[in-house]
C-alpha positions as CSV (number, residue, x, y, z in Angstrom):
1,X,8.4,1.4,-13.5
2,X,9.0,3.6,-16.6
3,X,11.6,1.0,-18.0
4,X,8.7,-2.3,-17.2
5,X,6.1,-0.1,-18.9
6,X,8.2,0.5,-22.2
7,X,9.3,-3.3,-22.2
8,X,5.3,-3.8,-22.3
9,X,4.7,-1.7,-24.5
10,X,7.3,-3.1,-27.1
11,X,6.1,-6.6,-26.1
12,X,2.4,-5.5,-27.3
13,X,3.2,-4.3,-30.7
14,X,5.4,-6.8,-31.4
15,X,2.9,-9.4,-30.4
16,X,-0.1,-6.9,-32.6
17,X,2.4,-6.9,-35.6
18,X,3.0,-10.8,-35.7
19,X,-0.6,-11.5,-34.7
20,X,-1.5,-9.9,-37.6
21,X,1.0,-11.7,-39.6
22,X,0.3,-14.9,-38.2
23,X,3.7,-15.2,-37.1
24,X,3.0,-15.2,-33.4
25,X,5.6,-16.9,-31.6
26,X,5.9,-19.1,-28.3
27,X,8.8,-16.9,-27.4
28,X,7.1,-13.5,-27.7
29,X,4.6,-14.8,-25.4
30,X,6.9,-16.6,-23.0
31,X,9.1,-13.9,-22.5
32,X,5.9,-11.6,-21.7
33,X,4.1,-14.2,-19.2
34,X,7.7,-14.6,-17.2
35,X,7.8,-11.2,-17.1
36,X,4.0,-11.0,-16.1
37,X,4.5,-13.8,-13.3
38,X,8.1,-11.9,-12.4
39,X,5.9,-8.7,-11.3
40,X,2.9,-10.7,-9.4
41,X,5.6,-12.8,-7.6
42,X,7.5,-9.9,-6.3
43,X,4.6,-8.6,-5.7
44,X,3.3,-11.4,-3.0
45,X,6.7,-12.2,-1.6
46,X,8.0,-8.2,-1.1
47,X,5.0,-6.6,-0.8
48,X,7.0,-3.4,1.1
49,X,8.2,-2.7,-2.7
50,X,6.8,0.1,-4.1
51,X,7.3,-1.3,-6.9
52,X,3.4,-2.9,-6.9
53,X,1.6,-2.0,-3.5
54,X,-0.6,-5.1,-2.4
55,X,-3.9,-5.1,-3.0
């Protein structure tokens, strides 16, 4: 969980930092939707992970 929650964090000021810039890109927020969708998806199909407990 520590490793998702860096990766999030990175992906948040990245995202600030080109926002602010106007350089937001399609890939920045691709690569943190997938990842997003990844977590819910596990989330739903293997809900004994602890990784995310249902509910």
């Amino acid at each position: 969980m520590a490793l998702i929650d860096k990766i999030k964090t990175l992906l948040q000021l990245k995202l600030k930092y080109a926002a602010s810039a106007g350089i937001a890109t399609a890939v920045d927020y691709g690569i943190f939707f997938s990842l997003k969708n990844l977590l819910q998806y596990s989330a739903t199909t293997m809900p004994n992970l602890p990784l995310m407990p249902p509910g």
